[in-house]
MARMIMAR-818802 format. One line per 3 residues: number of its first residue (from 1); their letters; for each residue x, y, z of C-alpha. Coordinates in steps of 0.25 Angstrom, whole numbers, plus 5000, padded with zeros to 4 digits. Layout:
BEGIN
NUM> A> X,Y,Z  ...
***
This chain:
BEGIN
1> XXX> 5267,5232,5006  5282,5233,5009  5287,5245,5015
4> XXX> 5300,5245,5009  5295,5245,4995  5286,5257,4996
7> XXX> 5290,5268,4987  5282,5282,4985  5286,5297,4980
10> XXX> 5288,5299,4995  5294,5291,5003  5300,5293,5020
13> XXX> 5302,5283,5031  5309,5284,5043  5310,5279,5056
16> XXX> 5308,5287,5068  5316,5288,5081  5311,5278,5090
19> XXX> 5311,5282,5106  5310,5266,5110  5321,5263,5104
22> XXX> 5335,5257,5109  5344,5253,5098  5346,5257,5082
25> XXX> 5338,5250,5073  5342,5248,5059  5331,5257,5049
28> XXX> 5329,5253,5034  5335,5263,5026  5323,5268,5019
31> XXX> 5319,5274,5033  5325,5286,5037  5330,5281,5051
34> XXX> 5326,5293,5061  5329,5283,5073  5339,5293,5079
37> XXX> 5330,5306,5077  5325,5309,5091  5312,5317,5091
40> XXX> 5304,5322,5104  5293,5311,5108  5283,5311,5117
43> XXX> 5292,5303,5127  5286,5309,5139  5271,5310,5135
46> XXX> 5259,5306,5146  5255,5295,5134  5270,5288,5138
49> XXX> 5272,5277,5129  5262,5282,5118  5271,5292,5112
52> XXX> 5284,5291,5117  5290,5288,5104  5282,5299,5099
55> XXX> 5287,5311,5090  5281,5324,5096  5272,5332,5086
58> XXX> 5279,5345,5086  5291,5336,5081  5284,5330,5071
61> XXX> 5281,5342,5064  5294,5349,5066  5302,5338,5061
64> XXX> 5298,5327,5057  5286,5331,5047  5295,5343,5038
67> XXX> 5305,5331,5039  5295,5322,5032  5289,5332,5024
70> XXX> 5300,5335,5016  5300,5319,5014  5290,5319,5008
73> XXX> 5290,5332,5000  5277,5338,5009  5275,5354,5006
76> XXX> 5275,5353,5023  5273,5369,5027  5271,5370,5043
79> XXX> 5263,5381,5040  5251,5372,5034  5249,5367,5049
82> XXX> 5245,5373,5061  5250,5370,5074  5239,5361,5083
85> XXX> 5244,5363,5097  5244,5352,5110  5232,5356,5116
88> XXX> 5238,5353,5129  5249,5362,5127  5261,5349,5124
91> XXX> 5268,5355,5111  5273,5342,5110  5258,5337,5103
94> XXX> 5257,5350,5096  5255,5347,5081  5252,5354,5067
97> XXX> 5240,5350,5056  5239,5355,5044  5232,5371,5044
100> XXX> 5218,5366,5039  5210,5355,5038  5207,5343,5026
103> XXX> 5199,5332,5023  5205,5320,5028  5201,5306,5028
106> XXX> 5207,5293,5036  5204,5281,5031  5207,5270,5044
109> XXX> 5212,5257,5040  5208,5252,5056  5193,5255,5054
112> XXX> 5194,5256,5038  5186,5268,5038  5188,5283,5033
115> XXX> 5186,5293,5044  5188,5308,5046  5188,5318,5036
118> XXX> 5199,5330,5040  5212,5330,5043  5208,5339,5057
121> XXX> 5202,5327,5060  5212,5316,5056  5222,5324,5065
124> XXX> 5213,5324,5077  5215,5309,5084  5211,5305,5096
127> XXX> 5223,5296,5098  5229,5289,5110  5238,5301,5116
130> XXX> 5242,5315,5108  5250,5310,5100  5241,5299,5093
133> XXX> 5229,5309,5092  5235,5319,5080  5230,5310,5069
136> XXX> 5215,5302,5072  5220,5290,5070  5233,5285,5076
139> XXX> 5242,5271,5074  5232,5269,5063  5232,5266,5047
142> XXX> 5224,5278,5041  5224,5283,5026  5221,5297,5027
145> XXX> 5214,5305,5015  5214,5319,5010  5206,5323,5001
148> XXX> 5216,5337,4998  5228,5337,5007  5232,5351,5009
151> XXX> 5245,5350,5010  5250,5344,4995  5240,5341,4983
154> XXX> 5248,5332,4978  5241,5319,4981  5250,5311,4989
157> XXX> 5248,5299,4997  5257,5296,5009  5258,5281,5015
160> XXX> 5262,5282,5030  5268,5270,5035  5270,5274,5051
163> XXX> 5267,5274,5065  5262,5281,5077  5275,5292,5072
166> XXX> 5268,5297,5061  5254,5301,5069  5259,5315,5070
169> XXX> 5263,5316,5056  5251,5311,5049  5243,5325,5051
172> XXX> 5254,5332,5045  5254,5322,5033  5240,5323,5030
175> XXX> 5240,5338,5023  5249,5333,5014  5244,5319,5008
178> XXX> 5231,5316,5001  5231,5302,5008  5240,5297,5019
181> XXX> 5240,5282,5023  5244,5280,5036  5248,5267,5041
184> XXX> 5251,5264,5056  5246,5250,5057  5242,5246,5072
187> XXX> 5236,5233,5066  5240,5221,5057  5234,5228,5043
190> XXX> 5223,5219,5035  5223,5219,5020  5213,5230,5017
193> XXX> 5221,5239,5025  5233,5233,5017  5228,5236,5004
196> XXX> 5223,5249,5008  5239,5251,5011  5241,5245,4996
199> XXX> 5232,5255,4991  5236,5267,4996  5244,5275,4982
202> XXX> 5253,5283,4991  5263,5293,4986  5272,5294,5000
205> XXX> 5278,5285,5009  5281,5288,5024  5286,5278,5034
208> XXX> 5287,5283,5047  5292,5272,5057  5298,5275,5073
211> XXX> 5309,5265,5075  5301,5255,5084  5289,5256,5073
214> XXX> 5302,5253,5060  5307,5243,5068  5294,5235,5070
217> XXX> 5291,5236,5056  5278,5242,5055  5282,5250,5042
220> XXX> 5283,5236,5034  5273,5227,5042  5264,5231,5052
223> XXX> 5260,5244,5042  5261,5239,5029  5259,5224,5030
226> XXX> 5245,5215,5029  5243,5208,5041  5238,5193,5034
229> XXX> 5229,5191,5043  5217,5198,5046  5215,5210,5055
232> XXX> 5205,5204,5067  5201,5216,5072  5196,5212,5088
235> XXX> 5184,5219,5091  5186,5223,5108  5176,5216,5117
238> XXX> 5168,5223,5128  5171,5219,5142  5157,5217,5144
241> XXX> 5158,5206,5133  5171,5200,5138  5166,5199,5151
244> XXX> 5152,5192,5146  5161,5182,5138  5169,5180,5151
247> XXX> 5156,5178,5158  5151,5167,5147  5162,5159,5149
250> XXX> 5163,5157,5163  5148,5152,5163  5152,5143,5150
253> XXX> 5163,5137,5160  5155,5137,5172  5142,5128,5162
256> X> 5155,5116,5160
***
């Protein structure tokens, strides 16, 4: 699939203000360049590096999700959401989900399996810091399903090319889209999970980049392109076992 070449009834992308980065880069100009809008990270967070370059939730949806709502002609009204509070009292992780819950499936293209079946439950993660945990399945490629999205009854089909960015975003998508393929490739994709892309009849585009993520391509490649080889998928071994293998050939070595 080429990136450029994709056209729907809703089209955005943009790339993001990138904290790492040290010199102007030159950005394609079907991408609204938002290099030189600063927005409050989590710069000083315990997770460190994690999410330095991360935008901060109440930022998100403040600013940037009415922006791209009126993008994308979404009926966003504030008042459909209610406000989840930071149980630890930091406003900066505050977030909002929409007022009640839905059905909402998650297709994962890691274990090609459909799991979970409510959007309480599709906003509920157990990711790697705070940040990662607002949506259950982080850094991964997920076609999301609802059967009646409460927010529009009109149908539509969103295709999310992105990074980790977009994670906050995706829960305030999900009201609105009766099916919303995510893709945030950490892996070089096979070609069942590239025909699944080809199959997708999506109505929207978003492309959601941070400068560092446009810069390296993963929009055009590591997203959207078929990795010719096949995916080897290395199955950890136990220490127990690595130490028997050890074991067995030191007294193969010992027998010459």
């Amino acid at each position: 699939m080429i990136e450029s070449a994709i056209t729907a009834e809703h089209v955005y992308r943009c790339v993001l203000w990138d904290i790492y980065s040290r010199e102007k880069h030159s950005i394609d100009s079907r991408f609204e360049d938002l290099t030189d809008v600063e927005f409050p990270t989590y710069n000083k967070d315990t997770d460190g590096l994690l999410n330095k370059h991360h935008w901060v939730f109440p930022y998100v949806w403040g600013t940037f999700f009415p922006y791209l709502a009126k993008k994308l002609d979404i009926p966003f009204n504030p008042g459909d959401f209610k406000l989840v509070a930071d149980p630890e009292g930091d406003s900066r992780y505050d977030r909002h989900l929409w007022k009640d819950d839905f059905i909402c499936d998650a297709y994962r293209f890691r274990t090609r399996a459909i799991t979970l079946h409510s959007y309480r439950e599709c906003c509920a993660g157990g990711g790697i810091t705070k940040y990662h945990s607002v949506i259950r399945y982080p850094h991964e490629s997920v076609l999301y399903k609802v059967d009646n999205p409460p927010g529009s009854s009109s149908g539509r089909r969103l295709l999310l090319n992105c990074d980790s960015m977009s994670i906050p975003l995706i829960p305030l998508l999900l009201p609105y889209f009766q099916e919303i393929l995510c893709l945030d490739f950490r892996y070089d994709m096979g070609r069942d999970d590239y025909n699944k892309i080809l199959s997708f009849d999506y109505t929207d585009y978003v492309c959601i980049m941070y400068e560092r993520s446009y810069i390296l391509n993963k929009h055009t490649g590591h997203n959207l392109t078929y990795a010719s080889k096949p995916v080897i998928v290395h199955k950890p071994v136990a220490v127990h076992s690595k130490r028997k293998a050890i074991l067995e050939q030191i007294r193969k070595f010992r027998k010459r």
